[in-house]
LUMLO-731892 format. One record per residue (C-alpha): residue number from 1; x, y negated, z negated. Coordinates in Angstrom, 2 decimals. Layout:
BEGIN
+-----+---------+---------+---------+
|   i |       x |       y |       z |
+-----+---------+---------+---------+
| NUM |       X |       Y |       Z |
...
+-----+---------+---------+---------+
***
This chain:
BEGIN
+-----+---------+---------+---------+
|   i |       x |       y |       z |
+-----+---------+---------+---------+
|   1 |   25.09 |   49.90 |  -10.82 |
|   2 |   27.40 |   46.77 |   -9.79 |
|   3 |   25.15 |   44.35 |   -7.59 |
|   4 |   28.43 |   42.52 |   -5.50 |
|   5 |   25.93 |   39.86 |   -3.42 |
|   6 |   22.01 |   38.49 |   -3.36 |
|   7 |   20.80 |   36.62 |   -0.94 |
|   8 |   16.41 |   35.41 |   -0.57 |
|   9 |   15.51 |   38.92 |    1.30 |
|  10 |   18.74 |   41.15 |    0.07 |
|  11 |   20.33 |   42.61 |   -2.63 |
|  12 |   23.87 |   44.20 |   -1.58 |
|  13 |   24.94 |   46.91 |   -4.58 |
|  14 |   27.47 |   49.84 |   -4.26 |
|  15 |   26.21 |   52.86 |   -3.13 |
|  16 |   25.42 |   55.90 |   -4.74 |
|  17 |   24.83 |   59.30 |   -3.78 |
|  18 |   21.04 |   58.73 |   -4.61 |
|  19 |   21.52 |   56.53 |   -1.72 |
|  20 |   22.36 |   59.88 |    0.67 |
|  21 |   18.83 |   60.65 |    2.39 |
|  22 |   18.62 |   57.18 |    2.75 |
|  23 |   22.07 |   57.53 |    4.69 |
|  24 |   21.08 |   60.40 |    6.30 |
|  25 |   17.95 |   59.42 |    7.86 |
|  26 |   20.30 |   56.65 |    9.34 |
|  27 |   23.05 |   58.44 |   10.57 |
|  28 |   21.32 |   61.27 |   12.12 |
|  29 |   19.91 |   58.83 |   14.53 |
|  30 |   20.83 |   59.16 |   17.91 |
|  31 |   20.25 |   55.51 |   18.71 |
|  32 |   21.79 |   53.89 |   15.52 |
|  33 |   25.45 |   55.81 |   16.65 |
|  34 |   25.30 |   55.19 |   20.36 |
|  35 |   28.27 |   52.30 |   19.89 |
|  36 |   29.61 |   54.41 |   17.62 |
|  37 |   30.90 |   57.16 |   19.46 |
|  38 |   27.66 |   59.07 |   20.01 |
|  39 |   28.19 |   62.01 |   17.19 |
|  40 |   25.02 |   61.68 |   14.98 |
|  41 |   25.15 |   63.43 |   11.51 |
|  42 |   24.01 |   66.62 |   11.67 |
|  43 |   23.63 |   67.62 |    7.87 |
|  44 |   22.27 |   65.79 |    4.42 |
|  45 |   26.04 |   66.97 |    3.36 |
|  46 |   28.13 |   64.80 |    6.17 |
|  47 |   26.32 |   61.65 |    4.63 |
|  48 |   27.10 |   62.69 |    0.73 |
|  49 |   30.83 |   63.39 |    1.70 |
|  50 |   31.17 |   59.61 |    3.58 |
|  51 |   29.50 |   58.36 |   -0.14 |
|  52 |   31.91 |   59.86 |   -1.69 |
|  53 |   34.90 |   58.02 |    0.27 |
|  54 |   33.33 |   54.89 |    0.28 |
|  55 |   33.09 |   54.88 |   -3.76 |
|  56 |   36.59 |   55.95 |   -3.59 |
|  57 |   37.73 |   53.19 |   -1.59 |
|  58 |   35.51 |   51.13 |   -4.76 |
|  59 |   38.27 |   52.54 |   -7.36 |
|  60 |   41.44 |   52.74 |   -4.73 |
|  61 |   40.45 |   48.85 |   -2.79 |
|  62 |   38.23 |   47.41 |   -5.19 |
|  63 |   35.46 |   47.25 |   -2.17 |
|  64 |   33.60 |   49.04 |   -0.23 |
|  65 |   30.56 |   48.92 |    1.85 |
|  66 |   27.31 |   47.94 |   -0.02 |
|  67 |   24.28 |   49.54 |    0.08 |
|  68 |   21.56 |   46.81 |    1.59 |
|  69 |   18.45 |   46.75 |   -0.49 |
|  70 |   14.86 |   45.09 |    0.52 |
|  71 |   14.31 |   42.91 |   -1.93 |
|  72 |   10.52 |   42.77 |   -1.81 |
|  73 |    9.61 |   46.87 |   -1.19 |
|  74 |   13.10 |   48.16 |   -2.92 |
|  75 |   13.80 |   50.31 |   -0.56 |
|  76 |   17.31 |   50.71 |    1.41 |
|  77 |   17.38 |   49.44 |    4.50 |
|  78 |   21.38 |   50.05 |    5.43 |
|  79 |   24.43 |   49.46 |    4.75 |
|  80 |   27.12 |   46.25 |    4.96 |
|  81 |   29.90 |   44.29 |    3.57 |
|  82 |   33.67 |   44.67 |    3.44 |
|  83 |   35.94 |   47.47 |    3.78 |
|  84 |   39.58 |   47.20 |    3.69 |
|  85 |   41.32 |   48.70 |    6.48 |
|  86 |   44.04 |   50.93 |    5.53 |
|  87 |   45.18 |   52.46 |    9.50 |
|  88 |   46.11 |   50.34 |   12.08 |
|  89 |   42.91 |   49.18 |   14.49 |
|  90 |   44.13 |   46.75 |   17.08 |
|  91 |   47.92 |   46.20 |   16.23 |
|  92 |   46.84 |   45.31 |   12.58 |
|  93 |   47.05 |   47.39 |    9.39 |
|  94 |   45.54 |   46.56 |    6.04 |
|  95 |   43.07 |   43.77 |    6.36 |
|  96 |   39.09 |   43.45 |    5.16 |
|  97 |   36.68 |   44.23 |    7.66 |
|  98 |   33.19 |   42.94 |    7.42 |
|  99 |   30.21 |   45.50 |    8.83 |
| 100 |   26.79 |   46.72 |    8.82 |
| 101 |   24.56 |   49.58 |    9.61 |
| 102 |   20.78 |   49.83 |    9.58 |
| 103 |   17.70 |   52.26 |    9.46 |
| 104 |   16.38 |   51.04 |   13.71 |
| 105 |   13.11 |   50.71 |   11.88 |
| 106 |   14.86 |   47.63 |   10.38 |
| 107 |   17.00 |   46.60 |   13.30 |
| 108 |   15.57 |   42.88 |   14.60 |
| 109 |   14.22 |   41.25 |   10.82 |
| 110 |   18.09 |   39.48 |   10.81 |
| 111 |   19.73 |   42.12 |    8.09 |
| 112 |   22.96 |   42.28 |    9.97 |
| 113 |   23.27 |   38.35 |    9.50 |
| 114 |   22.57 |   38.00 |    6.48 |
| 115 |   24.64 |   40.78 |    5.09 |
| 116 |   27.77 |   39.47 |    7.31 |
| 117 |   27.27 |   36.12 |    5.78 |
| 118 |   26.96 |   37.40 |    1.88 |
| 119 |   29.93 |   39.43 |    2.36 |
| 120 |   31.56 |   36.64 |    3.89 |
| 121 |   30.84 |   34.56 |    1.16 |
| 122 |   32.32 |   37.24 |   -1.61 |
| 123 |   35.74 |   37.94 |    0.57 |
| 124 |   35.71 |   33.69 |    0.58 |
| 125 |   34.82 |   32.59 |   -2.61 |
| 126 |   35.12 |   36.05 |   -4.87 |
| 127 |   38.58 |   37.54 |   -3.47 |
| 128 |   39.66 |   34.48 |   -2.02 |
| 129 |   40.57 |   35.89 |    0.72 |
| 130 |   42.58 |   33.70 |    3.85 |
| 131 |   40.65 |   35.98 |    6.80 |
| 132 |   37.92 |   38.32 |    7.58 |
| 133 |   37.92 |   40.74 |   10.78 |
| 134 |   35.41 |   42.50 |   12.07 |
| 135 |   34.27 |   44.90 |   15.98 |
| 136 |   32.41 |   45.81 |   17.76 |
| 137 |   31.41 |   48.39 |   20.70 |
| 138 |   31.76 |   45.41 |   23.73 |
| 139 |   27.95 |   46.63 |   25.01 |
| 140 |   26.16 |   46.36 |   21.59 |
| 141 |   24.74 |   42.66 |   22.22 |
| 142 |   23.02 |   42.95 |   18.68 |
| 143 |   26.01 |   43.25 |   16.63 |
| 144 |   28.06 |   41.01 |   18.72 |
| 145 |   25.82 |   38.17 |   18.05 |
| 146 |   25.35 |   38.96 |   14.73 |
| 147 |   28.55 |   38.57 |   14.26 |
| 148 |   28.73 |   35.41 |   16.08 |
| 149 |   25.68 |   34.03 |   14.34 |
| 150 |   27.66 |   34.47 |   10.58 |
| 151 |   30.50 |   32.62 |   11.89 |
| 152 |   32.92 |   35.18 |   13.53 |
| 153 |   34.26 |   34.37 |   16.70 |
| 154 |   35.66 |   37.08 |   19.41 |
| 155 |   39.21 |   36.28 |   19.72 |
| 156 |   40.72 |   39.49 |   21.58 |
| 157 |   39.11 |   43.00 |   23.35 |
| 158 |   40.99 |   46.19 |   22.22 |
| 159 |   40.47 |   50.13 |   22.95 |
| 160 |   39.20 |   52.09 |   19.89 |
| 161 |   39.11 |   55.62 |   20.16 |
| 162 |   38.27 |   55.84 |   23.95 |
| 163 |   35.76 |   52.86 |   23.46 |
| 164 |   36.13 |   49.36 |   24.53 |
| 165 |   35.48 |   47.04 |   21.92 |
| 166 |   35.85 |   43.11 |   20.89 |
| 167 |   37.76 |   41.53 |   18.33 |
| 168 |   36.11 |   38.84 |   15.50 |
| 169 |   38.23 |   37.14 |   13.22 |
| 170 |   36.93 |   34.17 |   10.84 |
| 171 |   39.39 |   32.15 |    8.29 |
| 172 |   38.38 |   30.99 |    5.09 |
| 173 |   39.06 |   27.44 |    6.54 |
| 174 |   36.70 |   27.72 |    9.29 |
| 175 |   33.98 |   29.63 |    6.73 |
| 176 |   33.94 |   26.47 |    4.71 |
| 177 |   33.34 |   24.11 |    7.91 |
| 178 |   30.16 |   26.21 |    8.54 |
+-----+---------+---------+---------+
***
């Protein structure tokens, strides 16, 4: 199993369809989709099928999102890193979206962060890549500022799917001034 990013606290590794209770627990929750559109999983099977595309996007992109592991207990406590974007979101088309999802019971302890800036890090100094994107649901203060606190800054508000959302963008130049 490829580890892509270790930080003190984190290990960030691909995910596997061990990982789908895990998933399931998380996506089932009410609370961890309400900026996301508000349609909680429903079945164990929902969360084996999105492993599934995600480790396809590992053999079509060469990334994916990670599976975030506590270091200290083992245990997963979300997901994060990059995905690239393949339909267009906001007038763009193909470009490398950082993200993040987490268990609530882990929501607070700074996961988010850190996994924004270790997959910031890889897309800089792995892929060498000249910009990272990222959004977020315009009401959901936690992301936003974890997205802020890696380094992203809002630069535009767009519609997604019915919901209103703002914009992040980072360059590699302004990563490295951080």
């Amino acid at each position: 199993m490829k580890i892509f990013a270790e930080t003190d606290r984190i290990i960030l590794r691909e995910i596997t369809l061990e990982d789908a209770p895990s998933m399931f627990k998380m996506d089932a929750d009410p609370e961890v989709h309400k900026y996301l559109g508000n349609k909680p999983f429903k079945d164990i099977s929902e969360s084996e099928e999105n492993i599934r595309f995600i480790r396809q996007q590992y053999e079509e992109n060469g990334i994916g999102r990670w599976a975030v592991i506590d270091k200290e207990t083992k245990t997963f406590v979300g997901w994060g890193g990059l995905k690239f974007i393949t339909v267009p979101i906001n007038d763009r088309n193909h470009f490398y979206e950082v993200g993040y999802r987490f268990l609530k019971e882990h929501w607070g302890k700074g996961y988010a962060t850190e996994s924004a800036k270790a997959s910031l890090k890889y897309a800089f100094e792995e892929m060498n890549l000249e910009t990272v994107y990222a959004m977020a649901h315009g009401e959901n203060a936690g992301s936003r500022h974890a997205l802020q606190k890696s380094g992203l800054k809002i630069t535009g508000h767009f519609d997604h799917e019915g919901i209103k959302c703002d914009w992040f963008e980072i360059s590699k130049e302004d990563w490295l001034k951080i």
